[in-house]
C-alpha positions in Angstrom: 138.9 -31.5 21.7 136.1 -32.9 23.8 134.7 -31.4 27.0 136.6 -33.7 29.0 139.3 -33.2 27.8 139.2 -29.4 27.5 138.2 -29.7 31.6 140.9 -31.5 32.4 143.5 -29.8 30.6 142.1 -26.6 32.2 142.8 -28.7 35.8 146.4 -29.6 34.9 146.8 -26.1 34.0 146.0 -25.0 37.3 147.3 -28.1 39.4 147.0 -25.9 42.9 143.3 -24.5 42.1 140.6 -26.2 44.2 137.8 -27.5 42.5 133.5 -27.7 43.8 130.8 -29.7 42.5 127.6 -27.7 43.2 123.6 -29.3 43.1 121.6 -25.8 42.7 118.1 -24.5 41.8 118.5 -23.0 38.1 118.6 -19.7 38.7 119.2 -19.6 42.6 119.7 -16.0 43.5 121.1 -17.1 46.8 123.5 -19.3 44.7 124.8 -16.7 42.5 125.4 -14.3 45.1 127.4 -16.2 47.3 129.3 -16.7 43.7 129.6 -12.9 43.1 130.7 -12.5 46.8 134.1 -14.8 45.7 135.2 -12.2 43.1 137.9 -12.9 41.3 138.5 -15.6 43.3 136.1 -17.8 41.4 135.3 -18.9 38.3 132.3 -21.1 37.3 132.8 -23.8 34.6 130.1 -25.1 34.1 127.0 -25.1 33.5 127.4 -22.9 30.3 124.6 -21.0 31.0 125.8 -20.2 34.7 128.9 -19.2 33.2 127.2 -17.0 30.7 125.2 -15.3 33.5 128.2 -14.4 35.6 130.0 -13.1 32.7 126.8 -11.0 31.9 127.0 -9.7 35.2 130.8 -9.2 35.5 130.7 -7.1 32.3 127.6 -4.8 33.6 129.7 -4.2 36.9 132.8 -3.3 34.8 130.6 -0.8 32.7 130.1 1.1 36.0 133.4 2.0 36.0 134.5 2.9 32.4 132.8 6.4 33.3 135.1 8.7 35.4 133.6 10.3 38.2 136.0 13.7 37.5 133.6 16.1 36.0 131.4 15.7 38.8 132.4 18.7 41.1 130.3 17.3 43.9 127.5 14.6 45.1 125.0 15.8 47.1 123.0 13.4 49.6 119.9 14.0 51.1 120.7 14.8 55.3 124.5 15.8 54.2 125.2 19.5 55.2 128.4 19.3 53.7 127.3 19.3 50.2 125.2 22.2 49.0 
């Protein structure tokens, strides 16, 4: 199936979705955190290699939370008198 075909299938799949053409600088930071800031609320399609990065990046941030924060009997920050 080609790439136009595959997008537009994806588009009929989601008839209600809106859909953003985007000119950026490769490798924007500004670009992709305004990206990042949309959540789950966004997905990127293309380019590839935009796509790839955010998935990168989605799958770090998930890491963070495969490790549960239970055995830690408590966090001390620096100024907090609460926490010896």
């Amino acid at each position: 199936m080609s790439l136009r075909r595959k997008l537009l299938a994806h588009i009929d799949q989601y008839p209600d979705a809106a859909y953003y053409t985007l000119r950026y600088r490769q490798n924007d930071n500004n670009v992709i955190m305004r990206l990042r800031a949309w959540g789950s609320k966004v997905e990127v399609l293309f380019p590839r290699e935009l796509r790839q990065s955010m998935k990168q990046d989605i799958e770090q941030t998930w890491q963070l939370y495969q490790h549960p924060l239970d055995s830690l009997t408590s966090l001390s920050y620096k100024g907090d008198k609460t926490h010896d």
